[in-house]
C-alpha positions in Angstrom: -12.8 13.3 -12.8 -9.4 11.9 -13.0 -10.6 8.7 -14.0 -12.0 10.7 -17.4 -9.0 12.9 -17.5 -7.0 9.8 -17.6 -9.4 7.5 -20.3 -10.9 10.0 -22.6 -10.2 13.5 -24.1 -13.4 14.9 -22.2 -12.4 18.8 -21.2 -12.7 18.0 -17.1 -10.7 20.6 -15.1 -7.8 19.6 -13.2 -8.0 18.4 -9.7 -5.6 20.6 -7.5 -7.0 19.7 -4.3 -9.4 18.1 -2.0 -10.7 17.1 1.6 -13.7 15.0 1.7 -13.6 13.4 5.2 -14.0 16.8 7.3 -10.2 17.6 7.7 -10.7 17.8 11.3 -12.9 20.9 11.0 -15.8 19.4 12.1 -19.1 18.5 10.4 -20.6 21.9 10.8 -17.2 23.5 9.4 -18.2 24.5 5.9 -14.7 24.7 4.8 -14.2 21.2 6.0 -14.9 20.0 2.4 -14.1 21.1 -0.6 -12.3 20.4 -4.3 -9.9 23.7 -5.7 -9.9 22.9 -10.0 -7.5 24.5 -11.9 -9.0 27.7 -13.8 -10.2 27.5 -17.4 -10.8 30.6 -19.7 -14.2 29.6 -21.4 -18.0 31.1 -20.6 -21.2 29.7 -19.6 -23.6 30.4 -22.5 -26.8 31.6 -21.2 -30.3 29.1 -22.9 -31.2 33.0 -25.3 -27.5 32.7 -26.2 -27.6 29.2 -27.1 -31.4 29.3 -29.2 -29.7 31.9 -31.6 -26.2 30.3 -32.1 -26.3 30.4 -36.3 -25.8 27.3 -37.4 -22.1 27.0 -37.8 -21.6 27.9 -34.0 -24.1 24.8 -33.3 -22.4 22.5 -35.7 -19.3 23.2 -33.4 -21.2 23.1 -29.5 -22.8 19.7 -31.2 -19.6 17.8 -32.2 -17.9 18.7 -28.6 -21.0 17.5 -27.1 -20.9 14.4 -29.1 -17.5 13.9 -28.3 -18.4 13.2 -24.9 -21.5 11.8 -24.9 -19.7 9.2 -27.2 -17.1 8.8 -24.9 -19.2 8.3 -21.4 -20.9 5.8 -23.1 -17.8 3.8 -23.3 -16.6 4.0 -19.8 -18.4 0.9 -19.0 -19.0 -1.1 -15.6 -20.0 -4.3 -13.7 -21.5 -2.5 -11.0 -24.6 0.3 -10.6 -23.8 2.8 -8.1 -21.0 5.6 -7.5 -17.8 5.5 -9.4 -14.7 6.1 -6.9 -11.1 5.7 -7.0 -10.0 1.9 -5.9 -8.7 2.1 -2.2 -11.1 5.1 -1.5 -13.4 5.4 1.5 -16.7 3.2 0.7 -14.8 1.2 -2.9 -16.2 -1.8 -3.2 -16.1 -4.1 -6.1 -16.0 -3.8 -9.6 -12.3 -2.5 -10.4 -11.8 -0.8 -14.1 -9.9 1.6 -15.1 -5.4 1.3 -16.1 -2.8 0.1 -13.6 -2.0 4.2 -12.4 -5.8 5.1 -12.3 -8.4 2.3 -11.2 -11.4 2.9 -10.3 -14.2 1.2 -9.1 -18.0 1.6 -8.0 -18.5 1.3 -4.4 -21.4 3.6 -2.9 -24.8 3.5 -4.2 -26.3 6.0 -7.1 -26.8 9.6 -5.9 -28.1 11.8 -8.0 -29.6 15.5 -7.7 -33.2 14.2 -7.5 -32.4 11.6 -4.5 -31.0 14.3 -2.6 -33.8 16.9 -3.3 -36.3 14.2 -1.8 -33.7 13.3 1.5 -33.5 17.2 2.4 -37.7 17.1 1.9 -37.7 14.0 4.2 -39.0 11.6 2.0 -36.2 9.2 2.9 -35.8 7.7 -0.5 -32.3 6.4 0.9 -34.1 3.4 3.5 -35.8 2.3 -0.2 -32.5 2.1 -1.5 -31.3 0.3 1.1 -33.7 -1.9 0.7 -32.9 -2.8 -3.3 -29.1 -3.4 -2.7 -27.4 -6.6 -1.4 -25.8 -7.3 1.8 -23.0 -6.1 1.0 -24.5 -2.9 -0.9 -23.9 -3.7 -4.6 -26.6 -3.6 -7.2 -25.8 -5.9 -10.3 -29.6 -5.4 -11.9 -30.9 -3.2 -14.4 -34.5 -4.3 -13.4 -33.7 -4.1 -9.3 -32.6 -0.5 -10.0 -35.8 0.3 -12.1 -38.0 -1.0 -9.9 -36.1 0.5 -7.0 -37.1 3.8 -8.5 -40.4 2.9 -8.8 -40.7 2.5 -5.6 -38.9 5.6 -4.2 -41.1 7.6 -6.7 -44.3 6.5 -5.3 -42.9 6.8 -1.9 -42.6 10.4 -2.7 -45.9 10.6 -4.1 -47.1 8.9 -0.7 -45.1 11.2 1.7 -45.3 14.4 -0.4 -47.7 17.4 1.1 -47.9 18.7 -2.3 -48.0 15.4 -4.6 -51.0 16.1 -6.0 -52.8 19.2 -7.6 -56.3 20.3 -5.8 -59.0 17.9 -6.6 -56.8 15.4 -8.3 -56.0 12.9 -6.0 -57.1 10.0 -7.5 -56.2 11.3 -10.8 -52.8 10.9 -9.4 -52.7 8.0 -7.6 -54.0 6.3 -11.4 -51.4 7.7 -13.0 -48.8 6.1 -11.3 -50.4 3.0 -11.6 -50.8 3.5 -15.2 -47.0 4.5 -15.2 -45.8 1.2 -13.1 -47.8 -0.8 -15.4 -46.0 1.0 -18.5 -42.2 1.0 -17.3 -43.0 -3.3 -16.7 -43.2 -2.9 -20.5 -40.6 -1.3 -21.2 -38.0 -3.2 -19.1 -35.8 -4.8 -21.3 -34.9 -8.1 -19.8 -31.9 -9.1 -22.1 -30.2 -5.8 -20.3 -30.5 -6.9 -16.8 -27.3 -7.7 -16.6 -26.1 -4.3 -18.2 -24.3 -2.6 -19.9 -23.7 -0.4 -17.2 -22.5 3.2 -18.0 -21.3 6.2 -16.6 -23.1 9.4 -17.0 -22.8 12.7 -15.7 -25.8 13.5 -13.8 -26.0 16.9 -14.8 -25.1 17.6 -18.3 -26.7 21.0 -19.0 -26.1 24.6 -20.4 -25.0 25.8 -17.1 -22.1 23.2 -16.5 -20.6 23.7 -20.1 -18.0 26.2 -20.5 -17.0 26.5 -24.3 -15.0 29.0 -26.4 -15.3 31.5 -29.0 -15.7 28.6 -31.3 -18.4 27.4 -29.4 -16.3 24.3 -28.7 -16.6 22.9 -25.1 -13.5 23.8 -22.9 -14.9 22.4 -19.4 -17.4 20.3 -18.2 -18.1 21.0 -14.6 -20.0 19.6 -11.7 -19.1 16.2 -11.3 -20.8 15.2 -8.1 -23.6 13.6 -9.6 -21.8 11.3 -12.0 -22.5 7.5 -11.7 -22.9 4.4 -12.9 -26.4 3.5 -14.3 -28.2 0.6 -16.6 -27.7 1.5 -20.2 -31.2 2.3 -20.8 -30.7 5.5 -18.3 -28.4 6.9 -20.8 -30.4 9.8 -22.2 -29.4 12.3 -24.6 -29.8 16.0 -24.1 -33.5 16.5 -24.1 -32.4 20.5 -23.5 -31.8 20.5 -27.1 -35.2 20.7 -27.9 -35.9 24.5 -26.0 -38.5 22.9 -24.2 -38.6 20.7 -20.8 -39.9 17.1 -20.3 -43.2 18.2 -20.0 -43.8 20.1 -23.1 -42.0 17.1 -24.7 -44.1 14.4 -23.0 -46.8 15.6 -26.1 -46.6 13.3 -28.8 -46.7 16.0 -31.5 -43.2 18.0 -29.3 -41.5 14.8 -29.1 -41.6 13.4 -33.0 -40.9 17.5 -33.6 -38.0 16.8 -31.7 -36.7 13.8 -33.0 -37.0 15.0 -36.5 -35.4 18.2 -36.1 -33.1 19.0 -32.9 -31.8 15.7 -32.2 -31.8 14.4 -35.4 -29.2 17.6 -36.5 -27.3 16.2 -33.0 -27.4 12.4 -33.9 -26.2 12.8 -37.1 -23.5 14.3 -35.6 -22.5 11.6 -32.9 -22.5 9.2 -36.0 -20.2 10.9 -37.8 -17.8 11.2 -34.7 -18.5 7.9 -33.3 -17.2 6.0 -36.6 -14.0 8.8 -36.5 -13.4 7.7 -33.2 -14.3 4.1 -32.4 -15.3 2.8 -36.3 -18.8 1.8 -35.0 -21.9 3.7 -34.1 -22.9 2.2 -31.3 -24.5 5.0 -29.3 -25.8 6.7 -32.2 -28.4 3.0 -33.1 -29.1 2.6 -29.2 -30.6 6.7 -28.7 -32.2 6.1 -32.4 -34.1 2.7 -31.4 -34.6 4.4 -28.0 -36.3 7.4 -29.1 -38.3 6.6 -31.7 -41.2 5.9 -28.4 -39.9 8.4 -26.3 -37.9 6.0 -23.9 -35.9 8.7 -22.4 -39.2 10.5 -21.0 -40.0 7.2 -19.2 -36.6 7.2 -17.6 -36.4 10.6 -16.9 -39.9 10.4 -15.2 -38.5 7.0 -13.3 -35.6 9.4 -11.9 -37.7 12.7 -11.8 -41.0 11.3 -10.1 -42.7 15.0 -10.2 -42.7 13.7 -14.3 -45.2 10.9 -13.9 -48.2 13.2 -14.3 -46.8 15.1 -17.8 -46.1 12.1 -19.1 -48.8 9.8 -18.3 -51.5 12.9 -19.5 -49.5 14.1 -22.3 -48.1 11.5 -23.8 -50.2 7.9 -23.2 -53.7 9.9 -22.5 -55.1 9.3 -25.7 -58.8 8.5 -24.6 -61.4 11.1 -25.5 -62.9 12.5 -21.7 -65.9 10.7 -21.3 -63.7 7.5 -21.9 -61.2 8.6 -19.3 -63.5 9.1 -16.9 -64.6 5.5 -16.8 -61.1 4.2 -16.6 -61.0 6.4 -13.6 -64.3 5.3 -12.0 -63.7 1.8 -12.5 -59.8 2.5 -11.3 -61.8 3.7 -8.0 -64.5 1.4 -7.3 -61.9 -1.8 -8.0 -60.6 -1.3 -4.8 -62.7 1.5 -2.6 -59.5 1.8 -0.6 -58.0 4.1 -3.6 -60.4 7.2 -3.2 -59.3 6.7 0.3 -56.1 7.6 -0.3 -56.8 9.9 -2.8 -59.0 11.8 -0.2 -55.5 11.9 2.2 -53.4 13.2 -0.5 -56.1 16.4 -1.4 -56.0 16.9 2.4 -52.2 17.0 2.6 -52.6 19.2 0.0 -55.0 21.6 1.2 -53.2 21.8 4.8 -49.6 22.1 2.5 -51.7 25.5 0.7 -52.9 26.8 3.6 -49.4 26.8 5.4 -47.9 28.0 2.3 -50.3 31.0 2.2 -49.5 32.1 5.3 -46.1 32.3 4.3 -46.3 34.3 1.4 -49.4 36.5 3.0 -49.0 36.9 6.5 -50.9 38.8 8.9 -49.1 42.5 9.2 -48.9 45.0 12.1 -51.8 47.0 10.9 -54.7 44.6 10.5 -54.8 44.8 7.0 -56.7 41.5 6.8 -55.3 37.4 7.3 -53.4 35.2 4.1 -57.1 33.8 4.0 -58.2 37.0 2.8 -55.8 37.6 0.8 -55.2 34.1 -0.7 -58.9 34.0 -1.5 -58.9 37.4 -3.6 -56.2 36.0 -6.1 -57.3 34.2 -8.6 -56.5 30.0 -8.4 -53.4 29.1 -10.4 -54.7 26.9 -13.7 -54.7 23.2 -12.6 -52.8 20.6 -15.0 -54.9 19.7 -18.0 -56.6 16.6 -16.1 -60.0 15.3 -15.7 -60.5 16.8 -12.4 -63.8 15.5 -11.0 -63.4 13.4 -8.7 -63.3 15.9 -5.7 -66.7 14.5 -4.0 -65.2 12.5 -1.5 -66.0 12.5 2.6 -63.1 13.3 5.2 -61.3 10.5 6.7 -59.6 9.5 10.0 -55.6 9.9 10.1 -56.0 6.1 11.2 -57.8 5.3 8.1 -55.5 7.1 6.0 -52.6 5.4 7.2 -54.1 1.6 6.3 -55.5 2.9 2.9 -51.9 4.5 2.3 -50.2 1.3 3.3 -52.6 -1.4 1.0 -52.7 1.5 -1.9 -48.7 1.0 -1.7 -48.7 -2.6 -2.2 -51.5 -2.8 -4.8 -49.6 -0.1 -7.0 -46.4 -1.9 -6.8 -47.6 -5.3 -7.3 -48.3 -4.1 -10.7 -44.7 -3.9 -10.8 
């Protein structure tokens, strides 16, 4: 925050104070750690607010967001990973920043995603570990993509709800056809970066703006880091509708051609003002015109890989997909396998959750089976769903398949 305070004109509220190494309270003190920001008179605008701003109130939210989506994209470094102050516990390599304010990247990437999947105990951090160097730097675009891949499939792997009834081996294809898709779009000339810094959570609810709908505060920093170039999204919120309604062909050129294209025009115009080039505004332009952002928000978000994969590169007609599928399955028999362990997981992960939301009460009233079966089932993703005749397995079993499924996805990688 003070490295942007210091290098651009980005609204970030004043750091008045902070403890982030406990303060001798304790690890289970939660007072231990915190950050006090100096107060800024703006509001949050709520998403019915901002779908009926008229269109002079959006010209203005637009050219503040531009401002710093422009900007970020300028704060370049020579390091992926977590942007610190120089001398700071963890800082590492990779020094920029002036003479009263350097700052470097010395942690590796965390972002809201990661740490949804550590708290679930996926343990996407021991994959992590695995992609950086000895001494825990990451100088690759390409390392850090296909480091994602492979926490994403970890999660699919470890995940008690990874896949929808039925649909295992729907699934499991998907994220092969997905590994096999992001190889293609890798951009070697970019392993080497740029490498920018982005916010991590640039949405509605972390904007505060005035009466003039001109941004006053950006908030919630603790995601921010240091990412390839091709991770640099715009604000797909812009659209009214979320990755998966945008993953549809038809949504996403409705997108481009409207919503972002009013918001591109825009960085142009400010990017020339401020830096006489429009460098940001030909990269999300070349970028978008095939939906590259989806593909990289589904590389960070791996819950995405489904939406995108059926919505947007699912063009076969049903008969047609289901002969990919079959010939997906009996290519390596091993597949239904573990398609079969992730329905289970599934099954046992509805069950427990039934029980949960129905439970048994003093009176009798009947079990969460009961119950749970009078409701009707919740509509399943629009996917084949019909491969669902397959034969229980042991845990043993499942293990091995889950293990040689692993390294015949990723080897597509």
């Amino acid at each position: 925050m003070r490295h942007m305070s210091h290098c651009t004109t980005v609204p970030v509220p004043k750091v008045l104070a902070y403890c982030t190494d406990g303060g001798g309270g304790g690890a289970d003190d939660a007072l231990s750690t915190f950050v006090i920001l100096e107060y800024i008179d703006g509001k949050l605008l709520s998403p019915a607010e901002f779908h009926s701003l008229s269109a002079d109130r959006r010209f203005g939210l637009y050219t503040s967001l531009a401002d710093v989506y422009v900007q970020l994209r300028r704060q370049e470094f020579p390091l992926i990973g977590k942007p610190m102050m120089m001398g700071g516990a963890g800082a590492g390599a990779g020094a920029v920043g002036d003479t009263n304010n350097t700052v470097c990247v010395g942690e590796k990437t965390a972002s809201l995603e990661m740490n949804m999947m550590q708290l679930e105990g996926l343990d996407p951090l021991s994959i992590q570990n695995f992609h950086h160097d000895e001494s825990g730097l990451l100088q690759s675009a390409n390392t850090y993509t296909r480091m994602l891949l492979s926490i994403g499939y970890n999660a699919f792997l470890k995940s008690r709800n990874a896949v929808a009834a039925d649909m295992g081996l729907e699934s499991l294809y998907n994220h092969f056809l997905f590994s096999k898709h992001v190889q293609k779009w890798i951009d070697p000339s970019l392993d080497q970066g740029p490498f920018v810094l982005v916010h991590g959570d640039l949405h509605l609810s972390n904007l505060l703006v005035n009466d003039r709908m001109r941004i006053v505060g950006l908030l919630d920093w603790e995601w921010s880091r240091v990412v390839p170039v091709q991770y640099f999204a715009p604000p797909l919120w812009l659209s009214k509708r979320d990755a998966a309604q945008l993953a549809n062909p038809n949504s996403w050129q409705l997108f481009r051609r409207r919503h972002f294209a009013e918001f591109l025009t825009i960085v142009k115009s400010r990017e020339e003002e401020m830096y006489g080039n429009s460098l940001l505004h030909d990269e999300w332009a070349g970028r978008t015109e095939h939906a590259e952002p989806l593909i990289a928000n589904a590389l960070e978000n791996w819950t995405e890989v489904d939406w995108f994969i059926h919505q947007h590169l699912s063009s076969e007609d049903p008969l047609s997909a289901k002969d990919s599928l079959l010939a997906f399955s009996e290519e390596d028999p091993l597949r239904s396998l573990l398609a079969e362990i992730k329905e289970q997981d599934h099954r046992r992960y509805q069950d427990e959750l039934d029980l949960l939301i129905y439970p048994d009460d003093d009176h009798g009233q009947g079990n969460a089976k009961t119950v749970a079966m009078s409701l009707p089932p919740p509509p399943p993703p629009p996917t084949l769903g019909w491969m669902a005749r397959l034969k229980p397995i042991s845990q043993g079993a499942g293990i091995i398949g889950a293990t040689i499924a692993t390294a015949i996805v990723m080897a597509a990688v």
